[in-house]
DRENPA-322532 format. One record per residue (C-alpha): residue number from 1; x, y, z. Coordinates in steps of 0.1 Angstrom, whole numbers. Last residue first. Layout:
<nodes>
(node NUM; (X; Y; Z)),
...
</nodes>
This chain:
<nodes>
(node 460; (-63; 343; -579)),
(node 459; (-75; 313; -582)),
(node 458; (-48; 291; -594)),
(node 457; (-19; 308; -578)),
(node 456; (-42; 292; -547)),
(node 455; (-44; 262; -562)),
(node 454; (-12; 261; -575)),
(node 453; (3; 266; -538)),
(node 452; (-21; 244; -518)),
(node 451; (-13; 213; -540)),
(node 450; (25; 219; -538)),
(node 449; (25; 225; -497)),
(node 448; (4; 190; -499)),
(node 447; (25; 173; -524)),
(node 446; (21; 169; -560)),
(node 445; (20; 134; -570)),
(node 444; (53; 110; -584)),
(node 443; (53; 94; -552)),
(node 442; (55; 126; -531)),
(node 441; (60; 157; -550)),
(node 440; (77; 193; -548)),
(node 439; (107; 182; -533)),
(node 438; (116; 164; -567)),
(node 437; (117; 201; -586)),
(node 436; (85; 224; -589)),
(node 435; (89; 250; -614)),
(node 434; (65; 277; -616)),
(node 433; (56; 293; -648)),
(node 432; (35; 322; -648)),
(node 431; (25; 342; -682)),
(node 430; (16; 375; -688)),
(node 429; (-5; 402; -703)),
(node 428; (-5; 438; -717)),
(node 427; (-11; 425; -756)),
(node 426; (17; 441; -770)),
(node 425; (48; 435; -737)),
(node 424; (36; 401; -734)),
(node 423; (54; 391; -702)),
(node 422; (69; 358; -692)),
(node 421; (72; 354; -657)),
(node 420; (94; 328; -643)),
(node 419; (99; 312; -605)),
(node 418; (68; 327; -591)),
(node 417; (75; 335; -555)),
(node 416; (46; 330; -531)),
(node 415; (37; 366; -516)),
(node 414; (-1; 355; -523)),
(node 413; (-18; 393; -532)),
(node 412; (19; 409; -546)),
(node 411; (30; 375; -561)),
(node 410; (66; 376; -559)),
(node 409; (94; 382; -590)),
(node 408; (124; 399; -595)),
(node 407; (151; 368; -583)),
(node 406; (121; 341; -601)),
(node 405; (131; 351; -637)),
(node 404; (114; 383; -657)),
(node 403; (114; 368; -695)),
(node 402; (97; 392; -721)),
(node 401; (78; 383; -752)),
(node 400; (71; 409; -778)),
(node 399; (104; 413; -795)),
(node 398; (95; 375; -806)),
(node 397; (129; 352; -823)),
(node 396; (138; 349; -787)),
(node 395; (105; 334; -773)),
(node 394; (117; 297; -777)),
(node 393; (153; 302; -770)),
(node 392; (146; 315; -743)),
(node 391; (120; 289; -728)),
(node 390; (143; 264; -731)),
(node 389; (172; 284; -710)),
(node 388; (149; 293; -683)),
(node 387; (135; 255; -682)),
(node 386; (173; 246; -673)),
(node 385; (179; 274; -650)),
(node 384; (150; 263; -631)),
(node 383; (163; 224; -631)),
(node 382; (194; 238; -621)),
(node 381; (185; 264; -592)),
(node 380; (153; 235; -577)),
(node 379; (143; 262; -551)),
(node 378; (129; 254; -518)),
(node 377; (101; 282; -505)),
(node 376; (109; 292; -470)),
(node 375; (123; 326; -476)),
(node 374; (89; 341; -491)),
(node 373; (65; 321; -470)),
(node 372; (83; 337; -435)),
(node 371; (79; 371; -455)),
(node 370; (43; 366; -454)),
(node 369; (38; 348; -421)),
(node 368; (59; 380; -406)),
(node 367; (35; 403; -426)),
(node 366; (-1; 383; -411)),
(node 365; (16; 384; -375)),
(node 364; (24; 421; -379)),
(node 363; (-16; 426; -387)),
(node 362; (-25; 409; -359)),
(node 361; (-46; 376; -371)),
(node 360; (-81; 369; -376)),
(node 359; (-87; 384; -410)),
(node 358; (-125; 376; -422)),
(node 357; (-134; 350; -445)),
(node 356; (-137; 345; -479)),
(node 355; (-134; 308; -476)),
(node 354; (-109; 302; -505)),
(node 353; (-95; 340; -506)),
(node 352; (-92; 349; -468)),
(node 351; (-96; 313; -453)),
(node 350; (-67; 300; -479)),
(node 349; (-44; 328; -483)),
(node 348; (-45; 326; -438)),
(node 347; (-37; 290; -442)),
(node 346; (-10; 295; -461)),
(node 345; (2; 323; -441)),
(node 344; (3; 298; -411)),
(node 343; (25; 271; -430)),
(node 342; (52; 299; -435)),
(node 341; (47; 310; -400)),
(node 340; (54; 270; -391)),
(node 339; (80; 269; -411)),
(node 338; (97; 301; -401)),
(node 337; (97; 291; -363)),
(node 336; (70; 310; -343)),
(node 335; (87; 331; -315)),
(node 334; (76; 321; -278)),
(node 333; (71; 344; -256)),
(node 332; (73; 341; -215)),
(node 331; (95; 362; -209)),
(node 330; (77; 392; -222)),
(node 329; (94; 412; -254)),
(node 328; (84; 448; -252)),
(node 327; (109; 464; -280)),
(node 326; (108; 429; -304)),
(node 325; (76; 422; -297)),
(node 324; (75; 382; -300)),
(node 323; (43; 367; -320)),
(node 322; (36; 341; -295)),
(node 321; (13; 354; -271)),
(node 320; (-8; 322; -267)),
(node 319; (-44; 346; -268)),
(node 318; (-37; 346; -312)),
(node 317; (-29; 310; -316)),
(node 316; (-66; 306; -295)),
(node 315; (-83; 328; -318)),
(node 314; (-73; 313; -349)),
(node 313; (-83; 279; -338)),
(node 312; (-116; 292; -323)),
(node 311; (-121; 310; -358)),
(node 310; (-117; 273; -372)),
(node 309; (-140; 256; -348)),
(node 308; (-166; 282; -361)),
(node 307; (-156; 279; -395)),
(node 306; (-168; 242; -392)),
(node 305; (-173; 229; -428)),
(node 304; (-154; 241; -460)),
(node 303; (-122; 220; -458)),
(node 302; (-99; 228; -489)),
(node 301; (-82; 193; -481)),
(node 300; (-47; 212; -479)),
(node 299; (-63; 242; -458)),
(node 298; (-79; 217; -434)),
(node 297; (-45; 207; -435)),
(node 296; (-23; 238; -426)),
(node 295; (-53; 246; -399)),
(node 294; (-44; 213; -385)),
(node 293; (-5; 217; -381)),
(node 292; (-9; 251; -370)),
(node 291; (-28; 242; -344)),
(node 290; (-8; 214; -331)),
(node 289; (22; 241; -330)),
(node 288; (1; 261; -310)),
(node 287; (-11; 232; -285)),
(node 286; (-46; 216; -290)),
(node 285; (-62; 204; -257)),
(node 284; (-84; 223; -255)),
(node 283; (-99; 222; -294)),
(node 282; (-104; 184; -286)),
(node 281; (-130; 190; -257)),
(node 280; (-149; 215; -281)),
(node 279; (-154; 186; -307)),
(node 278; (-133; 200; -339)),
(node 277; (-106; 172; -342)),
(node 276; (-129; 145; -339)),
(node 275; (-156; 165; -368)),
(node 274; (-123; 166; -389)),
(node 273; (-113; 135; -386)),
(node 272; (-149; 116; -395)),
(node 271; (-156; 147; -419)),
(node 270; (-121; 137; -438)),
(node 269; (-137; 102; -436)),
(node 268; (-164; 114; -457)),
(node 267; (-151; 136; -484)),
(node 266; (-125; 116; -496)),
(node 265; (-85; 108; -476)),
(node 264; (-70; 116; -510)),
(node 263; (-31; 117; -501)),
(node 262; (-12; 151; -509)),
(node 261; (18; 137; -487)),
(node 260; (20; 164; -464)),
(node 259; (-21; 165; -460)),
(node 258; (-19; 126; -445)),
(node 257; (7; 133; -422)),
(node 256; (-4; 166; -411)),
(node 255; (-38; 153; -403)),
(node 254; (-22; 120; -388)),
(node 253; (1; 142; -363)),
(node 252; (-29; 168; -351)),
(node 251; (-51; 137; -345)),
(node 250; (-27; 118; -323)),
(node 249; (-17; 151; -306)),
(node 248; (-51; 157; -298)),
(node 247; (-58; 119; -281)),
(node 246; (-75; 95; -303)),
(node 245; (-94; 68; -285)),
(node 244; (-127; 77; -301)),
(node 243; (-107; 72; -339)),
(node 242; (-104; 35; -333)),
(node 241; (-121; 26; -364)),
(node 240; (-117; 57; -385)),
(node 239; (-80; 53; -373)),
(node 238; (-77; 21; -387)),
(node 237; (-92; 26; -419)),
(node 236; (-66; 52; -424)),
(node 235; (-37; 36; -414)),
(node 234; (-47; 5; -440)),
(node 233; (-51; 29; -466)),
(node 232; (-18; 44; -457)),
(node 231; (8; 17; -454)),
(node 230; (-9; -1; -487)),
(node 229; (1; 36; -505)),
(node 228; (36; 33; -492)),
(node 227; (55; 63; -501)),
(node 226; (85; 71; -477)),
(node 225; (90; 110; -477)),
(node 224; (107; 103; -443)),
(node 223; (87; 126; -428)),
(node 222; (52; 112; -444)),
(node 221; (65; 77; -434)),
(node 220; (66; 90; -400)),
(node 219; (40; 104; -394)),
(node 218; (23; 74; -407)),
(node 217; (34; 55; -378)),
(node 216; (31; 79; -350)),
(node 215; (-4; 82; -360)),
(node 214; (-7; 45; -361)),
(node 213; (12; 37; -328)),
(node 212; (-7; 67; -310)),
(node 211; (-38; 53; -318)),
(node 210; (-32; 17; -305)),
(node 209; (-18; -10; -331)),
(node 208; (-28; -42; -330)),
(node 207; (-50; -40; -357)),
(node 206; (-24; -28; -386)),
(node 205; (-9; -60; -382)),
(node 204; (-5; -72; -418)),
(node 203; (-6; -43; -429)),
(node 202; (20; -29; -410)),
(node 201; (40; -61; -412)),
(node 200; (42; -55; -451)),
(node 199; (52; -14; -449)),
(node 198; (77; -22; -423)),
(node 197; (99; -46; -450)),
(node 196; (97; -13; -469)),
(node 195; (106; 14; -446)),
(node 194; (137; -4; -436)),
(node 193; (145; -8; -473)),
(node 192; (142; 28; -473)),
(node 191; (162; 37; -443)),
(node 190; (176; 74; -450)),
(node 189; (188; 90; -417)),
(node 188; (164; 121; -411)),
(node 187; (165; 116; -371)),
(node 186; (131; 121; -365)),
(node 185; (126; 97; -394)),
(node 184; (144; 70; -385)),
(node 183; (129; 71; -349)),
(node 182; (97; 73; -358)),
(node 181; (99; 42; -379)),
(node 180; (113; 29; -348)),
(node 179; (88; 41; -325)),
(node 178; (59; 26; -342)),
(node 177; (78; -9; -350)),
(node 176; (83; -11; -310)),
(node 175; (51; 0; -309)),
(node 174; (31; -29; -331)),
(node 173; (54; -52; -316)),
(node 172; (90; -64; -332)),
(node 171; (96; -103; -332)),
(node 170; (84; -108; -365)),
(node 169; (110; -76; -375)),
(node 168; (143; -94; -364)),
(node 167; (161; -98; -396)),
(node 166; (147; -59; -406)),
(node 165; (155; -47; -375)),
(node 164; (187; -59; -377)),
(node 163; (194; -42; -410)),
(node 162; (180; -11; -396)),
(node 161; (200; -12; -365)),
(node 160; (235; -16; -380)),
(node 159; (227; 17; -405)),
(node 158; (213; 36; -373)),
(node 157; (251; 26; -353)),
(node 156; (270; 36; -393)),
(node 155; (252; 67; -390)),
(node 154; (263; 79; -356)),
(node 153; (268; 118; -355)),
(node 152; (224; 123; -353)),
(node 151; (223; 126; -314)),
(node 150; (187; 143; -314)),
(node 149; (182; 134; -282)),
(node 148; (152; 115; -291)),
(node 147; (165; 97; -323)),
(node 146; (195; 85; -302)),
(node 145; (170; 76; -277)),
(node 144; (144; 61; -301)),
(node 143; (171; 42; -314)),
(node 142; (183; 19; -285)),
(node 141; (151; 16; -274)),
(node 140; (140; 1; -308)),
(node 139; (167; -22; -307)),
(node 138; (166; -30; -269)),
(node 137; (128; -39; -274)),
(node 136; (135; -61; -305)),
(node 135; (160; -83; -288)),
(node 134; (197; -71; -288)),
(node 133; (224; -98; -289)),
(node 132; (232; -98; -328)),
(node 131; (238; -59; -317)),
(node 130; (272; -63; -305)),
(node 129; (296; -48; -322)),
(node 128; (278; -19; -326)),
(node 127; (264; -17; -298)),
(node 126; (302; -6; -282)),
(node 125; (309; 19; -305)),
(node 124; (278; 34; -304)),
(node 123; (282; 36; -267)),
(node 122; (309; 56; -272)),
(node 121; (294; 83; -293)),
(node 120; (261; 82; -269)),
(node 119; (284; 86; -238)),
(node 118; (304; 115; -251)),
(node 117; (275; 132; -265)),
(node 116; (255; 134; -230)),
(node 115; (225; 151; -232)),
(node 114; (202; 147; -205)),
(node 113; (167; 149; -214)),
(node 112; (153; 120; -185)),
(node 111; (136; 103; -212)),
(node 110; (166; 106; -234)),
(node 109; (192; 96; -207)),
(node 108; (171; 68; -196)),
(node 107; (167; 52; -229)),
(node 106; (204; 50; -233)),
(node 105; (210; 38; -205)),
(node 104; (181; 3; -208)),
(node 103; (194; -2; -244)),
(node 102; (234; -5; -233)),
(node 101; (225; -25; -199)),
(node 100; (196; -48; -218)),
(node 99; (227; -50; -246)),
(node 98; (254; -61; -219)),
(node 97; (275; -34; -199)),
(node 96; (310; -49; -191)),
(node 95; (329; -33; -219)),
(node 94; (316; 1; -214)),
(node 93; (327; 2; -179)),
(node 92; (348; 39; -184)),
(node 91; (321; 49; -205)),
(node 90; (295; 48; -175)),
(node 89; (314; 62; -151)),
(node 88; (317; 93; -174)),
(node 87; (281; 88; -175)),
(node 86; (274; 83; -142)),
(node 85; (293; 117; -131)),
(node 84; (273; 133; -158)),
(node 83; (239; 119; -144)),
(node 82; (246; 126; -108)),
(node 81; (257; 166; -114)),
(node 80; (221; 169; -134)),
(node 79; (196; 152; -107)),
(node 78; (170; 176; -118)),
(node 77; (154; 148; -139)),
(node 76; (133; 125; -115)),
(node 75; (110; 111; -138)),
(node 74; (105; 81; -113)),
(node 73; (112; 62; -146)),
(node 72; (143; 76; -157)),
(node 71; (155; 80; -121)),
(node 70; (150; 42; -117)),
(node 69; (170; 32; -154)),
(node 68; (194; 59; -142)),
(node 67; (203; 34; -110)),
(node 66; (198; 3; -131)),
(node 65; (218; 10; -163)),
(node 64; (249; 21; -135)),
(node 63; (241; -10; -111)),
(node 62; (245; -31; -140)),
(node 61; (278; -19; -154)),
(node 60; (292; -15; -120)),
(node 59; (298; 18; -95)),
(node 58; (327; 17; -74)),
(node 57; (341; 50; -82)),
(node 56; (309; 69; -76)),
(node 55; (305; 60; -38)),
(node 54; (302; 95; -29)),
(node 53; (277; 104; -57)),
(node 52; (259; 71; -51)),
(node 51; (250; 79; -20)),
(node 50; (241; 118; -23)),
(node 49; (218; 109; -56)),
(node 48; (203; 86; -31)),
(node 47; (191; 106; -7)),
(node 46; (180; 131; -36)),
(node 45; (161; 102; -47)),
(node 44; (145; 95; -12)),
(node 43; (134; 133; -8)),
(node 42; (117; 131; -44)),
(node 41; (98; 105; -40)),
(node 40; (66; 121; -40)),
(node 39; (44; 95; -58)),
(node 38; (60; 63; -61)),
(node 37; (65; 48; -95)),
(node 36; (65; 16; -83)),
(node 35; (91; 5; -110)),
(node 34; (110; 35; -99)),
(node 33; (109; 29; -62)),
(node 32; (120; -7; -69)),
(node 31; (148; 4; -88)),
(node 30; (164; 32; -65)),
(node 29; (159; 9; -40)),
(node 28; (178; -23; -58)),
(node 27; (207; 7; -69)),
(node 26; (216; 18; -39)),
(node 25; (214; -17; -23)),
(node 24; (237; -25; -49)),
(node 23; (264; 5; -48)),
(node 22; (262; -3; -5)),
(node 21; (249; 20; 14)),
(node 20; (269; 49; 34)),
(node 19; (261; 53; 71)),
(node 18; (242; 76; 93)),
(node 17; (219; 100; 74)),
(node 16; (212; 70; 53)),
(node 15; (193; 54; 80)),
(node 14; (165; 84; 83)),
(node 13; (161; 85; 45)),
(node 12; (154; 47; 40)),
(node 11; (135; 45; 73)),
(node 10; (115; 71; 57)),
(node 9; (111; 58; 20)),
(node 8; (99; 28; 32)),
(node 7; (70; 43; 59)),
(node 6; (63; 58; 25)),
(node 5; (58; 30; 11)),
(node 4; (38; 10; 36)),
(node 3; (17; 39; 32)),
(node 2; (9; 38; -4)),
(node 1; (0; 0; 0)),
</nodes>
């Protein structure tokens, strides 16, 4: 019971004000208070972070993975000056640590946040000569912590772990596979063969996974830029199936997914997400980015529906504060990154032209969307210059036809570049051609940011 606990964690606390545990007693607390997950706990970890910290020299492989394994857990992160010294311990013993040791650290350090580049350079050393012995769980741990911490120096480690997932992928489950494709993709190493022996146990499994192991999934094939058309249907019908178990971030992830990679969800299981996504216990739970993300599809789908879920949307990224001030800037605020302003001021082209709507922005926010749009859009330089040179030698032998190229050129009303204008100086008219390079597509189709653009150059 709770109380026998705490009676615990007292005696624990009282006794170690007068001698120093032994490493393994340490270590056997640390983990059973972890594994119970005891509510505050914080006295008795700090206890321990005191222990271990004077007994530091002595610590073991296993008494190492175990100790973080338990802080990990507890979610006991402010123990900074414990997790270096651990990991410098930790490197030291390297040879010693098996692969439940090796998968159980690294996991720690990423769900605890703590960087440590040494330790995740070494250890990639060490795995990699090693992995025959990891089981699926270590594998994927293994990589959703490099992938977590954003430690992207070890290709030859995410090579080795691909391949082995793909030998070992009957043993994977439905998360393990989740958080692996996630992985790969987080990290932006290139795993296409990976991707592809996935694609067939997806399919074939696609019921046992839960709603954050789908929209995980297909996030992360849209990331990757991975097509797998089989991958998606059977996403899709899944998530119209379990779609009441969905939590906001779920939602806001498959959305995005599904409008990145210009797929045709149809009219009425778009209203099945959409109407999810719009309930007003949904909208709460929302974050800005998560906003963004599904105001940046609706936009995609051309969703005419709910414009009063939508002006709820726009109102709440407006109340978060996030447009900084540069001479009053509050603590608290939180600049936009240009991709996501850039995704914002296609969403405002779309409800003020598409939807004739209203503006629902500050007017600063609206320009810094604009000029956020404007440096965002990729270039293809050699396939442009290529078409230029075509089209030149077309119009040359006409005095009439003029070529303005992309470096002179926006759209006043969209601010979208336009990559060559040919101009009819007689007749008092012009031509737009936009050149859309390989980034522009997504198994051989026009991607969402592609769609939205010529449709709205389209209308205008």
């Amino acid at each position: 019971s709770d109380k026998l606990w705490k009676i615990f964690e007292q005696n624990i606390v009282e006794t170690s004000s007068e001698k120093i545990f032994n490493l393994r007693i340490c270590s056997d607390i640390l983990w059973a208070f972890g594994k119970r997950n005891h509510d505050n706990s914080d006295l008795l970890f700090k206890v321990m972070e005191n222990q271990v910290l004077s007994n530091i020299d002595k610590l073991e492989s296993r008494t190492i993975a175990n100790t973080m394994w338990a802080y990990a857990r507890a979610g006991h992160s402010s123990s900074t000056e414990l997790f270096d010294a651990i990991a410098q311990k930790a490197i030291e013993k390297l040879d010693n640590f098996n692969s439940q040791d090796i998968a159980n650290t690294v996991w720690a350090y990423a769900t605890l946040g703590h960087s440590s580049p040494k330790l995740f350079d070494a250890i990639s050393q060490k795995a990699i000569k090693n992995l025959d012995s990891f089981n699926s769980q270590a594998l994927a741990n293994t990589i959703w912590g490099y992938a977590t911490l954003g430690h992207t120096s070890c290709p030859k480690l995410f090579d080795a772990i691909a391949q082995q997932t793909i030998n070992k992928l009957d043993m994977f489950r439905s998360q393990e596979k989740a958080s692996t494709l996630w992985a790969y993709a987080t990290l932006g190493h290139p795993s296409s063969e990976l991707f592809d022996a996935a694609s067939h146990k997806i399919v074939e499994y696609a019921d046992n996974f839960n709603s954050q192991a789908l929209a995980n999934t297909v996030w992360a094939y849209a990331t990757a830029e991975h097509s797998s058309p089989e991958v998606l249907d059977a996403i899709l019908e899944k998530t119209i199936e379990k779609i009441s178990t969905y939590s906001s971030q779920d939602i806001s992830n498959t959305m995005w997914a599904y409008a990145t990679m210009g797929y045709n969800i149809g009219y009425v299981k778009l209203d099945v997400l959409i109407s999810k996504a719009t309930t007003s216990s949904m909208l709460e739970k929302f974050d800005v980015q998560g906003i963004i993300d599904l105001l940046w599809s609706f936009a995609v789908f051309n969703y005419f529906g709910n414009f009063a879920a939508v002006d709820l949307l726009f109102s709440k990224i407006t109340m978060a504060g996030l447009l900084v001030d540069n001479t009053n800037n509050a603590e608290d605020q939180k600049p936009l990154s240009t991709e996501a302003l850039s995704k914002l001021h296609q969403v405002l082209l779309w409800y003020d032209e598409e939807c004739k709507r209203g503006p629902l922005l500050l007017p600063q926010l609206r320009e810094e969307c604009k000029l956020a749009s404007l440096s965002n859009e990729s270039r293809a330089p050699m396939l442009q210059q290529d078409v230029s040179k075509t089209l030149e030698s077309l119009v040359e032998e006409n005095s009439n036809l003029v070529i303005i190229h992309e470096e002179k050129n926006h759209c006043n009303i969209t601010g979208y570049t336009l990559d060559i204008v040919i101009e009819n100086t007689k007749e008092e008219m012009a031509t737009v051609v936009n050149i859309d390079g390989p980034s522009h597509f997504f198994n051989n189709t026009p991607n969402g940011a592609t769609i939205l653009k010529r449709r709205q150059l389209r209308n205008l």
